[in-house]
C-alpha positions in Angstrom: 88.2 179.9 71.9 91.4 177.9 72.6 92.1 175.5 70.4 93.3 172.2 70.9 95.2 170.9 67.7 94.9 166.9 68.5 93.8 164.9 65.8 90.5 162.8 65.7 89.0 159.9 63.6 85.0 159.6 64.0 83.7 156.1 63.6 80.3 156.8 62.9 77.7 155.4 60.5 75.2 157.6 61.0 75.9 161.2 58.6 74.5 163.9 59.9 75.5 163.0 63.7 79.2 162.1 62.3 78.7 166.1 60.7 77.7 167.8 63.6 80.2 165.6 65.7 83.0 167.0 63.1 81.5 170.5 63.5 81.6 170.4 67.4 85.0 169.6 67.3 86.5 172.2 64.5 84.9 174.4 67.1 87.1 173.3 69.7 90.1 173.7 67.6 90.3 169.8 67.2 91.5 168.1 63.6 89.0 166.2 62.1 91.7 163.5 60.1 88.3 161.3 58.9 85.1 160.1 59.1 84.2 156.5 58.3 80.6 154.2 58.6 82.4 150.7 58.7 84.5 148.7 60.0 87.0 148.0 57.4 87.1 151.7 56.4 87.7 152.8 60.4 90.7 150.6 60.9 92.6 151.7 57.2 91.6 154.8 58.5 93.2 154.6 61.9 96.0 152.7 61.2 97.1 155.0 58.5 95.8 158.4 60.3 97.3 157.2 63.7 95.2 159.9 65.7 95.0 161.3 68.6 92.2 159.7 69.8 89.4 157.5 68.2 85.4 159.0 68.6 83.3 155.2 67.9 79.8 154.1 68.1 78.8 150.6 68.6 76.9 149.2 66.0 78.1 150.0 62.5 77.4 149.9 59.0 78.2 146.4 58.4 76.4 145.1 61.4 80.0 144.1 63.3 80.3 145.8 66.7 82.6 148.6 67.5 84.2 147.0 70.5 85.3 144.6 68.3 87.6 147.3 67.0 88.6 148.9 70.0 90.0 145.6 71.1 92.7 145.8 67.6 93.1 149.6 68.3 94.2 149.2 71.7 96.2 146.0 71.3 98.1 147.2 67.7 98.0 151.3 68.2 97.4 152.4 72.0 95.5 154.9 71.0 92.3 155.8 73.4 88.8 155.2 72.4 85.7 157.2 73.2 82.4 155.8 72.9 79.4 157.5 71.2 76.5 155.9 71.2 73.3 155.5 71.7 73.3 151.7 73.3 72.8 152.3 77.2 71.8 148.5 78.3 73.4 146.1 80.4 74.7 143.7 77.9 76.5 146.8 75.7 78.2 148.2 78.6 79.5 145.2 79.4 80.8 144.2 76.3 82.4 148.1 76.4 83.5 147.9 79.8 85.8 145.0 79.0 87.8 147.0 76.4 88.5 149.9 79.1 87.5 153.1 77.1 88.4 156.1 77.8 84.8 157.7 77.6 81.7 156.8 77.3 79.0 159.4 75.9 75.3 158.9 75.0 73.3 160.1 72.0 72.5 163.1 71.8 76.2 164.7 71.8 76.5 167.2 74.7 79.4 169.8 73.0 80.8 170.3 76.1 80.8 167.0 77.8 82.2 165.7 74.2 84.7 168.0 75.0 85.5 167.2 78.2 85.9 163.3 77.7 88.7 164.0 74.6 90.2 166.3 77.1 90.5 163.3 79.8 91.3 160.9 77.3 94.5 162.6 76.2 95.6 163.3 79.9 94.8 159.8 80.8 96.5 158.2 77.2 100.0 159.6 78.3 100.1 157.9 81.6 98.1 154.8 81.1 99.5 153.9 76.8 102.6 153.5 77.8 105.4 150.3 76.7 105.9 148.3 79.4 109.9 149.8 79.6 107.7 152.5 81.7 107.5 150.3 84.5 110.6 148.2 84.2 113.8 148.3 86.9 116.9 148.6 86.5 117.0 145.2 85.9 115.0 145.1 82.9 112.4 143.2 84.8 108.5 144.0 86.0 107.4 142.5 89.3 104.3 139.9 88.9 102.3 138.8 91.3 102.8 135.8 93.6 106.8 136.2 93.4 107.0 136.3 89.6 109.7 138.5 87.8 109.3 139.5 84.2 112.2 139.8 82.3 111.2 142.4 79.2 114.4 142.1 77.2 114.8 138.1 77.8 111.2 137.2 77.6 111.8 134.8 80.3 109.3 134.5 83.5 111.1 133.7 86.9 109.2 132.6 90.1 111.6 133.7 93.6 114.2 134.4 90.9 114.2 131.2 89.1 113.5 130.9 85.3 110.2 128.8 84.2 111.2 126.4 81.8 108.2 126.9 78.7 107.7 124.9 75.7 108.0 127.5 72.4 104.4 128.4 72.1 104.1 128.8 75.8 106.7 131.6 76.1 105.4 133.2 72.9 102.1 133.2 74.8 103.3 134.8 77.8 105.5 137.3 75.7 102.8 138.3 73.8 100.5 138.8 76.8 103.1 141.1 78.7 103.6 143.1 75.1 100.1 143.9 75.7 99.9 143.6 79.7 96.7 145.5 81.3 94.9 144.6 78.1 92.6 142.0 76.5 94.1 140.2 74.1 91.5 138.3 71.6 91.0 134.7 71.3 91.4 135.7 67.3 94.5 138.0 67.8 96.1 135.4 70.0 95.6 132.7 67.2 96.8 134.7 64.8 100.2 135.4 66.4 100.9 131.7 68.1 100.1 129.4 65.1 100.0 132.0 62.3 96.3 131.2 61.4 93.1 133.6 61.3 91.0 130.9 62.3 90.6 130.2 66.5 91.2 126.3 67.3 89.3 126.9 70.7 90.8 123.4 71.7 94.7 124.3 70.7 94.2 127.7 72.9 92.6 126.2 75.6 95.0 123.3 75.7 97.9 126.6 75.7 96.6 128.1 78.5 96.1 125.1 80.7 99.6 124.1 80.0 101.1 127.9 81.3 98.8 127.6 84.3 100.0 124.7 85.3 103.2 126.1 85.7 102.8 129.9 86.7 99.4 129.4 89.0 95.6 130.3 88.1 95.5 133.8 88.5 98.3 135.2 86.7 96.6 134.7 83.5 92.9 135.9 83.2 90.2 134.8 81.0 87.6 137.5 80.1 84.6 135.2 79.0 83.9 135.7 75.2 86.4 137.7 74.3 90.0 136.5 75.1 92.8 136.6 78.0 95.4 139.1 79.6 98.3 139.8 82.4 97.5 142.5 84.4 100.3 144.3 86.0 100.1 147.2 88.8 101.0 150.8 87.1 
């Protein structure tokens, strides 16, 4: 059998199915770097391991979700996340759909189909994972929409070529949201960064946004109910 030396972390609290999941891929020729039941555990485990890819179910050990952690491994890491699961209904793919995995696979593991979606993942990773310098001209800058110009290296937004004049917290916001364009960016995570505090003041961040919009337009900046905001730009 060929093998295919990437590297794998399984986020699974469940033993025997994280065993045979390890067994399935050994056969493969995949690298197994760890195997973790919580939360806290998978994202040591990631952040350490920095894998290939990331194999997570959605309820854990400790009760918190695995979306939860998808939303840190894609904002912090860019590294792609495959689902297994066993959680088919509407609410759960919803709540998965907004973190844009990279597979989603349902209990009982197909070997093949398991397979299949690491195999996609890691084509898809390389074109998708990428810094925003990918997409940036010569100019350093990435075309918005609506007539807005990003300029990476300046961090300064320009609408029909003139710069936006932003407050200090409002061009941290928008920096930190094109650091991380094409992906959701939590209300906790953007808390964090802005005012240096692990506790969300929903009225500071709301108050933030309302500010940028007033200046940049409604729909540059997108709110995903629940969960936080991003910029999307076209790849």
């Amino acid at each position: 059998m060929k093998k295919h030396r990437a590297h794998v972390v399984i986020v699974e609290d469940e033993v025997i199915i994280a065993l045979d999941i390890k067994q399935c891929l050994g056969e493969f020729g995949y690298a197994v770097d760890d195997i973790c039941a919580n939360t806290k555990d998978a994202l040591n485990s990631i952040e350490t391991h920095k894998p290939d890819v990331v194999l997570m179910d959605i309820i854990l050990e400790d009760g918190e979700e695995g979306t939860q952690i998808v939303n840190y491994i894609q904002e912090k890491l860019s590294i792609p996340v495959i689902y297994v699961t066993s959680h088919s209904d509407e609410e759960t793919l919803r709540k998965a759909g907004i973190t844009k995995p990279y597979g989603y696979i349902i209990k009982p593991v197909d070997e093949n189909q398991l397979h299949s979606a690491i195999q996609i993942a890691l084509f898809k990773s390389k074109h998708e994972l990428q810094p925003a310098t990918r997409l940036m001209g010569k100019d350093n800058s990435l075309k918005l929409m609506n007539g807005f110009t990003y300029d990476v290296v300046g961090r300064n937004l320009f609408k029909d070529g003139k710069p936006i004049v932003f407050t200090r917290k409002e061009r941290e916001f928008v920096a930190l949201l094109m650091e991380h364009m094409n992906t959701t960016l939590t209300y906790d995570t953007i808390t964090e960064k802005i005012w240096k505090s692990k506790h969300t003041n929903t009225a500071n961040l709301r108050s933030l946004v309302r500010r940028v919009r007033e200046k940049t337009g409604e729909d540059m900046i997108e709110n995903i109910t629940s969960v936080g905001y991003r910029i999307c730009v076209q790849t």
